[in-house]
C-alpha positions in Angstrom: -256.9 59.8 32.4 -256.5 63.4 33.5 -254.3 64.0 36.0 -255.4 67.5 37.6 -257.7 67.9 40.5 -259.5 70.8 39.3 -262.9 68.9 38.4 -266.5 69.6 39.5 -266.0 69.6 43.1 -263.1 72.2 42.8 -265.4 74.2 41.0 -268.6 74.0 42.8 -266.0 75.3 45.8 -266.2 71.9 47.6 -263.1 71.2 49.6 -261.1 68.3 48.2 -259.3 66.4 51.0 -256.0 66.6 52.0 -255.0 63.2 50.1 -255.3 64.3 46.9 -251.7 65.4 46.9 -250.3 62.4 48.9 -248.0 63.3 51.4 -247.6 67.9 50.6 -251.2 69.0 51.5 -250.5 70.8 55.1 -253.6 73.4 54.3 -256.6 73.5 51.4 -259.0 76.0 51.3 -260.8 77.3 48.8 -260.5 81.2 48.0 -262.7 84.2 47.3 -261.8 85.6 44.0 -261.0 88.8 44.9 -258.9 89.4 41.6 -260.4 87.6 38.7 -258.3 86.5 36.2 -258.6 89.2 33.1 -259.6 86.0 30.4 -262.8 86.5 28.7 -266.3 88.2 30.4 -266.3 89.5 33.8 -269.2 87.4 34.6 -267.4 83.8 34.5 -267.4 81.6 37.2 -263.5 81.5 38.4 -262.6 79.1 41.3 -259.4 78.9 43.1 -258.1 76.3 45.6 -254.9 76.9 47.2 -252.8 74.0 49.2 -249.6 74.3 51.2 -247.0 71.9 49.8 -243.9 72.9 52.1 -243.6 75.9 54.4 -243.2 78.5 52.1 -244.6 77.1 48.9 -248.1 77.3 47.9 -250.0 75.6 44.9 -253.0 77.6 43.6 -255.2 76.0 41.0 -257.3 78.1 39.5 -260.3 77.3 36.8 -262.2 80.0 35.0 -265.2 79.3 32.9 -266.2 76.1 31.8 -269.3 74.7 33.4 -272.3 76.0 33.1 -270.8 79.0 31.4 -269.8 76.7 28.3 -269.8 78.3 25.3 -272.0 77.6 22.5 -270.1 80.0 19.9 -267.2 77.8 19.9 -266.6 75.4 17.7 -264.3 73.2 15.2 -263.2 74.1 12.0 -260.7 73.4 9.2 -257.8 75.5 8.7 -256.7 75.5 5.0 -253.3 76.0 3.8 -253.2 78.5 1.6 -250.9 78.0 -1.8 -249.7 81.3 -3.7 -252.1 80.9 -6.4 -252.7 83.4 -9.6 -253.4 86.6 -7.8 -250.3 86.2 -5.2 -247.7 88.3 -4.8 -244.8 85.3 -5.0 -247.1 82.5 -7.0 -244.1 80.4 -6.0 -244.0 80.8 -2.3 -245.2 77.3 -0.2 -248.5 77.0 1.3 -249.3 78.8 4.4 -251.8 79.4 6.8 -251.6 82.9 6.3 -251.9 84.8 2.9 -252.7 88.3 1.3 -256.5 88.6 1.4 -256.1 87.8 -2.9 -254.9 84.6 -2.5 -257.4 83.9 0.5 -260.5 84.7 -1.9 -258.8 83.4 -5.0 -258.5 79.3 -2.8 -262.1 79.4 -1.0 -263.8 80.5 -4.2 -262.3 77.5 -5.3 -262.9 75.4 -2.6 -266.6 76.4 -2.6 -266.7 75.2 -6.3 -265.7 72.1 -5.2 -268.7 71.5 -2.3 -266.7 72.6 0.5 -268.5 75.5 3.1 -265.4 78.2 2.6 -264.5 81.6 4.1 -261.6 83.7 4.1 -261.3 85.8 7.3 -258.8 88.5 8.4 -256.9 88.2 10.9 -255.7 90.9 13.6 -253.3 90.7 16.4 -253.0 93.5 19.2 -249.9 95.8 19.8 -247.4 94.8 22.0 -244.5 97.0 23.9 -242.1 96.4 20.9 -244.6 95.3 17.9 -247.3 97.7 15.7 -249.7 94.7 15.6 -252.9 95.2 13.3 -253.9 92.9 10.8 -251.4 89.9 10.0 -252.8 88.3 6.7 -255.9 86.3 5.9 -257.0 82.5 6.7 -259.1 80.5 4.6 -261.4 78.2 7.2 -264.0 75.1 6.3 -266.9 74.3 7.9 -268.4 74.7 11.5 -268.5 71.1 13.6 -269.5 70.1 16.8 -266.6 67.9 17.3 -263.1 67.3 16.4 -263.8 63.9 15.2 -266.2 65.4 12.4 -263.4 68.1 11.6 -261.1 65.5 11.2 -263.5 63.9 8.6 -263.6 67.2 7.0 -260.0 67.7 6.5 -259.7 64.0 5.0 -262.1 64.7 2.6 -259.9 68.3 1.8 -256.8 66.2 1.0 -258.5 63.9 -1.3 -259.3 67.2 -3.1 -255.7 68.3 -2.7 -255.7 70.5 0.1 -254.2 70.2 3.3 -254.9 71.7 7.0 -255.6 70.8 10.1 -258.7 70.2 12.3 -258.7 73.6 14.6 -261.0 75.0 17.6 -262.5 78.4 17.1 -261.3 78.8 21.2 -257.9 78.6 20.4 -258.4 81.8 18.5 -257.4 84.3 20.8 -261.4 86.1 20.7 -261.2 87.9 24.1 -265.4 87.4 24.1 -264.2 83.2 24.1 -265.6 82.1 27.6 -262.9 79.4 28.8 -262.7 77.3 29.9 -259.0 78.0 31.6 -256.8 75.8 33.8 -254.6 77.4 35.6 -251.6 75.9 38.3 -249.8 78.7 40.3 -246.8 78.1 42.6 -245.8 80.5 45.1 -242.2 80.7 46.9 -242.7 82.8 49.8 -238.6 83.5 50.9 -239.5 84.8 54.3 -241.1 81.1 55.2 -239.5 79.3 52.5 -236.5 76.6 54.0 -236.2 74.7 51.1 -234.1 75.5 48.0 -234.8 76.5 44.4 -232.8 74.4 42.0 -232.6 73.9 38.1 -231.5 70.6 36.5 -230.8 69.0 33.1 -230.3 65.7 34.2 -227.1 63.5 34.1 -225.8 65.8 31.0 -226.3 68.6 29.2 -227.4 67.1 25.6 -230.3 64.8 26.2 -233.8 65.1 27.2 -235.4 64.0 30.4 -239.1 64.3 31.6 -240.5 67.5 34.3 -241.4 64.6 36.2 -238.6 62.7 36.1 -235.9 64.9 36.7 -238.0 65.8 39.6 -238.0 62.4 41.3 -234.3 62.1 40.5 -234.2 64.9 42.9 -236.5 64.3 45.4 -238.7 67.6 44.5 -241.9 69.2 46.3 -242.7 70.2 42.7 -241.4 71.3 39.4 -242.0 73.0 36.2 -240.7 72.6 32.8 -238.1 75.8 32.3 -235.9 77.1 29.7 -236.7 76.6 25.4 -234.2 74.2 24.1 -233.1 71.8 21.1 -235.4 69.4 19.9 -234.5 68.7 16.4 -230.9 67.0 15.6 -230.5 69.0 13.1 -230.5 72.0 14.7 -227.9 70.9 17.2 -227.7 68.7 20.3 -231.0 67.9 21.5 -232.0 68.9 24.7 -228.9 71.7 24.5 -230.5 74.7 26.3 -231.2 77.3 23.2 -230.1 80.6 25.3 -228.4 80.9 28.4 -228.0 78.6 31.1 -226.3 78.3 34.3 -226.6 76.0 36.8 -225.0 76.1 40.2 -223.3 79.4 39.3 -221.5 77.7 35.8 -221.8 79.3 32.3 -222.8 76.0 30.2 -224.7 77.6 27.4 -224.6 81.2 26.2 -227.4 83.8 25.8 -228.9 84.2 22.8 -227.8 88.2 22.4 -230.1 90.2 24.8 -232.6 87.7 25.4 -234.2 87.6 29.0 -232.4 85.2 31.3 -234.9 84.0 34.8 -232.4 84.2 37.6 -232.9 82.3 40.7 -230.9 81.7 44.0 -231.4 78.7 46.0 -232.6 80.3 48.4 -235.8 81.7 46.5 -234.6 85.4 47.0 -233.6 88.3 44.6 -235.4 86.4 41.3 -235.0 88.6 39.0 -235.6 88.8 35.0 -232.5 90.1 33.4 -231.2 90.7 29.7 -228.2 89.0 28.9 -225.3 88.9 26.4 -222.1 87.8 26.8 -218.3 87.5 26.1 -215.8 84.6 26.0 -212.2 83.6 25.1 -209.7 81.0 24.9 -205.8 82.1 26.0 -202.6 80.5 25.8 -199.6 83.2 27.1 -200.3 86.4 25.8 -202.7 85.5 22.9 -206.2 84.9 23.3 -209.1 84.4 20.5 -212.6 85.1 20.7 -215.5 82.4 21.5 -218.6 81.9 19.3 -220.4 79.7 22.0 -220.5 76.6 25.0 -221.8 73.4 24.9 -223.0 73.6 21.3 -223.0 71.8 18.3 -220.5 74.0 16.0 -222.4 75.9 12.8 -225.7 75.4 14.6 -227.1 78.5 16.6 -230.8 77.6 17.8 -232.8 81.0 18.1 -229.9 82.7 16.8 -228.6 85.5 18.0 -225.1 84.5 17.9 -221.7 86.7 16.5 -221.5 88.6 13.4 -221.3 86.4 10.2 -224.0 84.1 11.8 -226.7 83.2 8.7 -229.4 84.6 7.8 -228.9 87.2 11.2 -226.7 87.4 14.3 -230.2 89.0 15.8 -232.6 87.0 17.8 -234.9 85.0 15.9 -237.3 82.3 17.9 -237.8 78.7 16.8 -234.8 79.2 13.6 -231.0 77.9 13.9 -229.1 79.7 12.0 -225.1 78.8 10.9 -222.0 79.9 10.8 -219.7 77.4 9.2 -216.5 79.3 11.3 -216.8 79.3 14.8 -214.5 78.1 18.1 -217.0 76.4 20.8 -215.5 75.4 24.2 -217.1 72.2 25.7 -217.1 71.9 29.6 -217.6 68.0 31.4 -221.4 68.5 31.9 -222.0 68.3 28.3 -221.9 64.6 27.5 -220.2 61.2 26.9 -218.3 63.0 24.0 -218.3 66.2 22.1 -219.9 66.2 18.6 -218.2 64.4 15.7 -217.2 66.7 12.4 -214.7 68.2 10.2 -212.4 70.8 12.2 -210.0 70.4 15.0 -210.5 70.1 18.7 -207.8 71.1 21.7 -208.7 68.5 24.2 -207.7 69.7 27.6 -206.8 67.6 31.0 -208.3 68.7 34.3 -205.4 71.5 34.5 -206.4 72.9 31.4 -203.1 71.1 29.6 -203.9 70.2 25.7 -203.3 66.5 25.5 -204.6 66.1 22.0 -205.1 68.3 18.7 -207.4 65.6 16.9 -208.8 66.1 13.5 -211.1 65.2 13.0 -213.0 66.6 16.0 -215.4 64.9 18.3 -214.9 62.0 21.0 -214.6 61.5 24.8 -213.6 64.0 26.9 -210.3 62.7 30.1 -212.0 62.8 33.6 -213.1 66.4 34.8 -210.9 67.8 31.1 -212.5 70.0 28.8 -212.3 70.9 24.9 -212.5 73.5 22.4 -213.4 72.9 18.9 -213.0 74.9 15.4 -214.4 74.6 12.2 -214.0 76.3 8.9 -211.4 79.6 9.2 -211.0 79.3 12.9 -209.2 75.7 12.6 -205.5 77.7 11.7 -206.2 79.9 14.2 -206.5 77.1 17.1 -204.2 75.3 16.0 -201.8 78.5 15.5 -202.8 78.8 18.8 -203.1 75.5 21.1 -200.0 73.5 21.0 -199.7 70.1 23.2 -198.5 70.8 26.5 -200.1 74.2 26.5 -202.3 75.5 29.2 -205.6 76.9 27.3 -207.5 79.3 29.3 -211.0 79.7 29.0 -213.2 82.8 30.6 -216.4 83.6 29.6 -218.1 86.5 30.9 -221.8 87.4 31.5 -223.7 91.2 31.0 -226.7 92.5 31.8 -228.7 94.6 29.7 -226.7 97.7 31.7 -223.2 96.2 30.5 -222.7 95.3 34.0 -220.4 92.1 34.3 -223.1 89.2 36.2 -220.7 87.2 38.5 -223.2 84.1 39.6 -222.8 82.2 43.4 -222.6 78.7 43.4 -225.9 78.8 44.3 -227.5 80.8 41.2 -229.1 78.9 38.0 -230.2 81.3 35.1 -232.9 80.3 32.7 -233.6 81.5 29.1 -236.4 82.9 28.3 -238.8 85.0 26.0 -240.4 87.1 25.5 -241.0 89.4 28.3 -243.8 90.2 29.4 -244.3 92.2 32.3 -241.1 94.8 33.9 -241.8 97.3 37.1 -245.4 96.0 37.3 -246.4 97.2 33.6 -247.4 95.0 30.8 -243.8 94.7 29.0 -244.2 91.9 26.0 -241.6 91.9 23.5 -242.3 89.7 20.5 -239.5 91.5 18.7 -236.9 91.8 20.4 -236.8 88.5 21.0 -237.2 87.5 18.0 -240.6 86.2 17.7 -241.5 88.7 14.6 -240.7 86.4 11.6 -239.9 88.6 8.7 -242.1 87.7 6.0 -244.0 84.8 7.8 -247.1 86.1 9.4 -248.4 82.7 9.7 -245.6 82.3 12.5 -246.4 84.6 14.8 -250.1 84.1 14.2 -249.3 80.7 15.7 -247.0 81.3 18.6 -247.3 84.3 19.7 -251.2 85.2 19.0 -253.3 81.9 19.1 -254.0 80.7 22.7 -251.2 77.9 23.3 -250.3 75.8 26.6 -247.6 78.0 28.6 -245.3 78.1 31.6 -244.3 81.5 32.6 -242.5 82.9 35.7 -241.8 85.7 37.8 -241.3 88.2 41.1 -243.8 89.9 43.0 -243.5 93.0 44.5 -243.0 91.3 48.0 -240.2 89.2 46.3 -242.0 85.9 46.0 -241.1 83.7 43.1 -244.3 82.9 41.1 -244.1 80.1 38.7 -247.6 79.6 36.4 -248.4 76.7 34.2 -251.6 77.0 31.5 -253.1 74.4 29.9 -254.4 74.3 26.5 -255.1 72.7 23.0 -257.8 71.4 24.0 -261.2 72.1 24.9 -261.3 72.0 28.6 -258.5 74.2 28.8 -258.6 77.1 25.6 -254.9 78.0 27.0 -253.0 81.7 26.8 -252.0 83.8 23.8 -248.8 85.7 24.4 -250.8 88.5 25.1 -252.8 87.3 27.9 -250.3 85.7 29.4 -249.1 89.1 30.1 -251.9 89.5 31.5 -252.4 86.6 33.8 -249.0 87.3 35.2 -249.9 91.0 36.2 -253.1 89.9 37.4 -251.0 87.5 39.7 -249.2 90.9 41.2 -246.2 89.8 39.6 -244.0 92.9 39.3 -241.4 91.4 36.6 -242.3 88.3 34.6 -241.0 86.3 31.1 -241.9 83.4 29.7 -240.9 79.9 29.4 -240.9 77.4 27.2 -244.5 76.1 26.4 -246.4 74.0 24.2 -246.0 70.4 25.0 -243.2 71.1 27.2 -245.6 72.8 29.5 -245.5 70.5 32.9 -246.1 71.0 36.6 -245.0 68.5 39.2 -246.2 67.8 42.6 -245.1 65.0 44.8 -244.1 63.5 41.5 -247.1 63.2 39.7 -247.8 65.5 36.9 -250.8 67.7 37.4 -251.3 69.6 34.6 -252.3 67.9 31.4 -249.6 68.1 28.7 -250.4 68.6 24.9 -248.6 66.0 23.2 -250.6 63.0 22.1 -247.5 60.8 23.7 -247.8 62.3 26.8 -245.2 64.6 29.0 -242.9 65.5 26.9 -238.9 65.6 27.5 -237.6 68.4 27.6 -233.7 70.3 28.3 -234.7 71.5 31.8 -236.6 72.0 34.8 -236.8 74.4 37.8 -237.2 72.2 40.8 -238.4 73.3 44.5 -236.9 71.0 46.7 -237.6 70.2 50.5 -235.2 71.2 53.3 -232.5 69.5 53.8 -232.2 67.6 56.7 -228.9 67.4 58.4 -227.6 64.4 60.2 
């Protein structure tokens, strides 16, 4: 069961009544497309219905294509993995979906001997602010189905061959001729009307994973979207650990990942800004002081990188990797969990008054009410314990920049977001895949999956009349081909936004209203759990 309201009568421009979002809708109309969204032909049907869910805060749901306008070109395929093979450069390297054009030929020749209807195809991606584009490798595809059920068929009958790949629709591609359809969910902060307050939230700590929805209920929020990229795997740290900066309520809790772009927000939904971020931090006792590798983090483990010097395989920025450093000092604040994680090392565990109570080896437990900790591994142990002694006071500062060097002091009230790429600064298309560390060296296939194919996405942003904008797409599916990095760039100038990045998406990609999740997420188990969420929440009402 889908849980959007965007079906025919939304198209056909019919008004839907005001209880389809119980209890928000103060105002639905439908509206003129003046500015069609820039996906696929001009000629595409595009409907938007906008609804007032608090004063202040509009929800715009727009659908483009679909319909009528379905297109007959698209359809499902098989995506081969492609091994390294006689003619390839490394004969040893693993399988993947992205080869030389060689090894392309040298598998569907092959494949075609054995019955199957192969073709290797090139593939290009565009340019981007920081990236030459042009061709990325060649994919070997099977077959040409009218449904996914008969791809799937197709792919079974691959691996008993010995092949593997997955069932794929040609929409998904990226094709700027593809004609949708699109779903689209836009929320709008207006700060001259809004009364309410902008909020992010991880839940009852740092390290675990809650749902959009329900850290939106736990909160009594108007409506929500999924935020900032963070851990999933345990073995690239914590999960649900924030992978980049966060601060919420105005506290440092995880660092940047090295000039990454941070979404700040201020409760009252003015001055949102998109800023690049790097950081310092240290731990004091009297006159000596050592330098901080990170916050809140599982030591050795640096998700999306861009950590210190020493950091393997690159202190640089480098999406969707954790790289390691088996020497680093990582401070743990309250907010991170029931207790800091187990290893070999040491750990300084600090009261409330910053007084070491403990050295404990090894490190890892519970934390004394409102205390804190630092922990060290590898060559940094002598150098805490050199420097922490019981009954010490331990200082901790940590510092944030902007992309300037200018020190960011957050309020209380500020919560920063990480984020990535960008993808639109001073009203100009701005996307950069590299910087931020979305250009895999040597794995094409990576990219061609991220960053080019058309993927669900949440992305956010200013206007040029200071609105906060936050935009949810839909995709993976065929009644919603979703955005490429690319067009999301577009989508978010189109929307007048002046500076935009984006979030995390995929199956994290979720939109709240009144509780209920709108949108309709990718994974097959549903909404997914994720680190965080930015929540627009009613006024408060004083008593």
């Amino acid at each position: 069961m889908k849980k959007r309201l965007c079906g025919a009568a939304a198209v056909l421009g019919v008004l839907v009544t005001a209880g389809a979002l119980p209890s928000q809708a103060s105002s639905l109309a439908a509206q003129p497309t003046r500015h069609a969204l820039p996906l696929g032909p001009a000629d595409l049907t595009e409907t938007r219905t906008t609804t007032t869910l608090q004063p202040g805060v509009t929800l715009t749901r727009i659908v483009r294509g679909g319909g009528e306008t379905t297109d007959s070109a698209l359809h499902w395929t098989v995506e081969v993995s492609i091994p390294g093979g006689e003619t390839s450069p490394d004969p040893d390297a693993p399988p993947t979906t992205l080869k030389d054009r060689a090894s392309a030929d040298e598998l569907a020749t092959e494949l075609r001997a054995k019955g199957f209807e192969a073709r290797a195809e090139q593939v290009s991606t565009p340019r981007t602010a920081d990236y030459v584009g042009g061709p990325l490798g060649w994919r070997v595809r099977v077959g040409t189905f009218d449904s996914q059920s008969a791809a799937t068929a197709e792919r079974t009958r691959l691996r008993s061959a010995g092949h593997t790949g997955s069932a794929v629709y040609t929409g998904w591609d990226g094709d700027t001729d593809a004609r949708g359809p699109w779903h689209i969910d836009v929320l709008t902060i207006d700060p001259h009307k809004f009364r309410g307050r902008l909020d992010a939230s991880y839940g009852p700590d740092l390290e675990n994973r809650e749902t959009t929805s329900d850290l939106s209920t736990a909160a009594g929020a108007t409506a929500a979207v999924n935020a900032g990229f963070f851990v999933l795997d345990p073995k690239a740290g914590a999960p649900g650990d924030p992978a980049g900066v966060g601060v919420y309520d105005g506290r440092l809790l995880s660092e940047p990942v090295a000039g990454r772009p941070g979404l700040v927000l201020h409760d009252n939904g003015r001055r949102t800004q998109v800023t690049r971020l790097t950081w310092r931090g240290r731990v004091s006792a009297g006159a000596s002081s050592l330098p901080l590798n990170g916050v809140n983090r599982v030591p050795g483990l640096i998700r999306n990188c861009g950590g210190t010097p020493g950091d393997i395989p690159t202190s640089l920025p480098l999406h969707d990797a954790t790289c390691t450093n088996p020497d680093e000092l990582i401070t743990f604040t309250p907010e991170y969990g029931d207790t800091t994680p187990p290893g070999h090392g040491v750990e300084a565990v600090l009261d409330a008054r910053d007084r070491v109570v403990e050295l404990r080896s090894p490190r890892g437990g519970t934390l004394p009410p409102g205390g804190s900790s630092v922990q060290a591994t590898g060559r940094r142990v002598a150098d805490l314990t050199a420097l922490a002694h019981t009954g010490d006071r331990l200082r901790i500062t940590t510092t944030l920049l902007d992309e300037r060097g200018h020190r960011v002091q957050p309020t209380p009230k500020t919560d920063i977001l990480n984020a990535g790429p960008e993808l639109v600064r001073d009203g100009r298309l701005h996307v950069t895949p590299a910087t931020d560390g979305m250009v895999h060296p040597d794995d094409p296939s990576w990219y061609y999956g991220w960053v080019h194919k058309r993927n669900p996405r949440t992305l956010a942003g200013v206007d040029a009349a200071g609105r906060t904008v936050l935009v949810t797409a839909d995709g993976r599916s065929t009644e919603s081909l979703g955005l490429s990095i690319g067009e999301s760039a577009e989508v978010a100038k189109s929307l007048g936004l002046r500076d935009a990045a984006n979030l995390d998406g995929g199956g994290s990609t979720t939109m709240v209203t009144g509780g209920t999740v709108i949108n309709d997420p990718s994974d097959a188990a549903g909404e997914r759990p994720v680190g965080d969420a930015l929540l627009i929440l009613p006024r408060r009402q004083h008593h």
